[in-house]
N, C-alpha and C positions, 0 to 999 in steps of 0.2 A: 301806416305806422312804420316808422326805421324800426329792425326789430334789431340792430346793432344798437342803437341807441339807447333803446327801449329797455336789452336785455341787461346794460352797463347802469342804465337806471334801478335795474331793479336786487342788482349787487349795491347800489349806492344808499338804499333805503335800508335792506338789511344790515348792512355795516355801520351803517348812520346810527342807527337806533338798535344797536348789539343782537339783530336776531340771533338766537339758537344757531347754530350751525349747521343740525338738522331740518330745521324750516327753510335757512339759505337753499338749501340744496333740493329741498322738496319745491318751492317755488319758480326757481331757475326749471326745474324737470317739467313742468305743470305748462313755466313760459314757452320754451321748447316745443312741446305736444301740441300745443293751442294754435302757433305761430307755422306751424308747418302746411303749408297750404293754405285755401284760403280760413279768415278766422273773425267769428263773431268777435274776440277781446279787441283785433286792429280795430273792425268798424268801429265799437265804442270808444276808444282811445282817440280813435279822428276825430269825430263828434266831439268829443271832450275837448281836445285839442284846439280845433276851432271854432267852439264857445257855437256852436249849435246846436240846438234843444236835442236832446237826448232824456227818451225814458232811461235812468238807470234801472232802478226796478228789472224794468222787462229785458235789460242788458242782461242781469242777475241770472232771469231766469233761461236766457238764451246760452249765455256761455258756460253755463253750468249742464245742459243737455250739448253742448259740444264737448263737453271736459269728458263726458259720457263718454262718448260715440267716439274720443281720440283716447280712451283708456286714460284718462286723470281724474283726481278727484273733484269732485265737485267742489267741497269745500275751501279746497286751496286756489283754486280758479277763480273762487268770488270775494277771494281779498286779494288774489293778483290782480284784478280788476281797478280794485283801488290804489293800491303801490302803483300803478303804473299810472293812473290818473293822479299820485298826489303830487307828479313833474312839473302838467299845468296850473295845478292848485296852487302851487307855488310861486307861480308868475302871476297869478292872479291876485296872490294876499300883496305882490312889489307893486303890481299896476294901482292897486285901493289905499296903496300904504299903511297897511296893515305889520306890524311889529314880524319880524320871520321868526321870535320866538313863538308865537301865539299857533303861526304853521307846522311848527316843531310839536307843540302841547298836543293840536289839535289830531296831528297824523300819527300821535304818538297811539292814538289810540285802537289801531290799527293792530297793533303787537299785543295789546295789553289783552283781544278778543282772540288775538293768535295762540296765548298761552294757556286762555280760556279754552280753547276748542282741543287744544292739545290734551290737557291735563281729563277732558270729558271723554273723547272718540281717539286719544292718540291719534290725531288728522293735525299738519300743521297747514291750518287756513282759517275761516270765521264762519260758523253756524249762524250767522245773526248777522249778515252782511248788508243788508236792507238800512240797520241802523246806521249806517255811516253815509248814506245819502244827502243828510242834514248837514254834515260838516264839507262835504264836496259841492253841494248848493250854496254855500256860504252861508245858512241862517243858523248855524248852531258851530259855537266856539268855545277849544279848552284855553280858561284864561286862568294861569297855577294849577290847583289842584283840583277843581271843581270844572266843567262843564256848562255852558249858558244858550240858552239860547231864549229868543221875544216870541211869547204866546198871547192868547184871549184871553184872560179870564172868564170863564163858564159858568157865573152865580154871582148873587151878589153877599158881600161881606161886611162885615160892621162889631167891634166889638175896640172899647175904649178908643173912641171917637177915630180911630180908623176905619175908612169905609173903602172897599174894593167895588163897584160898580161889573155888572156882565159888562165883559166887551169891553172892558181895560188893560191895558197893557202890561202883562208881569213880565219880570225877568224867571224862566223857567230852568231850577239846577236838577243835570245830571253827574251821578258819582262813579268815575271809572275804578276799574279794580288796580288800582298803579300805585299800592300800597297805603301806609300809614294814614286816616281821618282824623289828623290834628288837629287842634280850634284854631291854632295861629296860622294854619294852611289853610283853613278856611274863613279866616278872616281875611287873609291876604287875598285870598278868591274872588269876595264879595268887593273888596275895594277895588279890586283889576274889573272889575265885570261893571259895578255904577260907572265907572267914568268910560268903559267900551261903547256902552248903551245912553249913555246920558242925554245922546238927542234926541231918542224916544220916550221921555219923560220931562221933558220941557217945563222944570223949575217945577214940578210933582216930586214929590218922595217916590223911593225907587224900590218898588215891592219886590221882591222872592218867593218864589213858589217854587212848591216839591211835593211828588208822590213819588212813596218811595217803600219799599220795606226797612228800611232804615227808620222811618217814622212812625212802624207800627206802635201804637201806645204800649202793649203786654212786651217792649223792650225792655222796658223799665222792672218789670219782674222778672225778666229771663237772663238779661246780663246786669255785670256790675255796674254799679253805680260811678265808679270811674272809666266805662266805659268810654273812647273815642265818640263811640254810637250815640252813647245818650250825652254829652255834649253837643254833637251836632243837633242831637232831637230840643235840647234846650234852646235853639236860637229859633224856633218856629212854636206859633201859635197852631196846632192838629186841632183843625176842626170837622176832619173827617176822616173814619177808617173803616175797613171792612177784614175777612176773611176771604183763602184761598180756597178754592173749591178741594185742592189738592194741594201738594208739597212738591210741583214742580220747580220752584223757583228753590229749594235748595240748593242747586246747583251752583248757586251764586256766591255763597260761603262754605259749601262743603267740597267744592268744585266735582261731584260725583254724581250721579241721577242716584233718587232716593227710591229703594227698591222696596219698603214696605216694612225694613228692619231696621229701628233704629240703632242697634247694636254695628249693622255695618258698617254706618256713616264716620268718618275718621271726626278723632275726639283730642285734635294737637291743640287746637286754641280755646279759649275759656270759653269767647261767644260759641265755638262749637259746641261744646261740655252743657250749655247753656239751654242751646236749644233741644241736646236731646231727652234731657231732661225734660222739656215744656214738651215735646212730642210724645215720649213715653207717659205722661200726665194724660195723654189722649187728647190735650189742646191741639186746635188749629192756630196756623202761622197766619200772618195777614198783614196788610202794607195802612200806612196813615198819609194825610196829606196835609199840609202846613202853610203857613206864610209869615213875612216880616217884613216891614215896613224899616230899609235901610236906615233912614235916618232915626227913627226914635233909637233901631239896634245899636248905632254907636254911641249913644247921647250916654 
């Protein structure tokens, strides 16, 4: 790895995509420490570079025990990991002919778990760095607002002559935290994502699939009825949900770890107000899971 190159790369992505100023500066220091001698991040950057099979995973878990042992964070090591690999990624969406907005959505996602990790540990780097594997693999794409990527189906499905078959091909959506869940943003989504994927569905109607806490059914009593949320929850048929063993996954709307007082969790937006309400209820939180059949959704 040129780590002149490298380091000019990694001023170009947070300038690109407005990081923080503070995160600029913590990553640059992270690149620095890692690069100084020899360094797990060059090896996987080569690999990557030239399109030779690399565990990232166990890259993950390698330069993050160097980040250790060179005095840097862990956390900010394992999305410098990514910023520095999203240089080839980007050669890779020109060689496929792949749209460079799509490269733009997709890398953007990289900040959106930056602000995430920030706002949780005041760390600027990504706790959840594993999940970005899918988009540097090329099987999972932000196409607008929404996230896609082609999975199995795990069951089989049937209701008002729509049948999903085990071992069918969905389009599978993830929801990044990159603000507002409009329907017209998520209409725009669905249409960018049918025609991405449409030659995995070979003249088939082009199903959607989501688990999600967004599609817990008890939304519908916990926030308003003009909610974003339950607009989105109205374009899917939930045909399955369960409960959290715990209330970990607050953290995802409250951006805080949930310490066992509802009182402490910040209460600025309604969906918050919403839930700590159904929490002081002594209700548990839980996630649903959905689908839709593109073409009847626009008819």
């Amino acid at each position: 790895m040129n780590t002149l190159i490298y380091r000019e790369h990694v001023k170009y992505i947070c300038d690109t995509f407005e990081y923080p100023e503070g995160a600029k500066e913590a990553l640059l220091e992270c690149f620095d420490k890692l690069t100084a001698g020899e360094s797990k991040l060059s090896l996987y950057v080569d690999k990557y570079d030239a399109d030779e099979p690399a565990d990232l995973r166990a890259g993950l878990r390698e330069i993050s025990e160097e980040a250790k042992e060179k005095g840097a964070e862990d956390y900010t090591a394992q999305l410098l990991l990514f910023v520095c690999l999203a240089r080839r990624l980007k050669e890779r969406y020109a060689e496929k002919g792949i749209d460079e907005k799509i490269w733009f959505d997709s890398v953007a996602d990289l900040k959106w778990k930056l602000i995430e990790c920030y706002k949780l540990y005041g760390i600027w780097g990504s706790f959840v760095a594993g999940w970005f594997i899918g988009f540097f693999n090329m099987t999972r794409f932000a196409l607008g607002r929404l996230q896609f990527e082609l999975i199995s189906f795990n069951k089989e499905y049937e209701k008002d002559g729509n049948v999903i078959h085990e071992g069918d091909t969905v389009i599978n959506i993830h929801i990044p935290s990159s603000g507002h869940l409009t329907h017209d943003l998520c209409e725009d989504a669905y249409k960018r994502a049918a025609e991405f994927f449409k030659d995995s569905f070979q003249g088939k109607r082009t199903v959607f699939h989501c688990s999600s806490w967004l599609l817990f059914p008890h939304n519908r009593e916990i926030l308003s009825p003009k909610s974003n949320i339950i607009s989105f929850m109205d374009d899917f048929d939930i045909f399955d949900m369960g409960y959290y063993d715990n209330y970990d996954e607050l953290w995802r709307f409250f951006y805080k770890k949930y310490n066992g007082n509802p009182d402490d969790l910040p209460n600025e937006l309604s969906m918050q107000r919403g839930y700590i309400k159904w929490i002081k209820a002594g209700n548990k939180t839980g996630w649903g899971r959905g689908v839709f059949f593109y073409n009847t959704h626009n008819e």
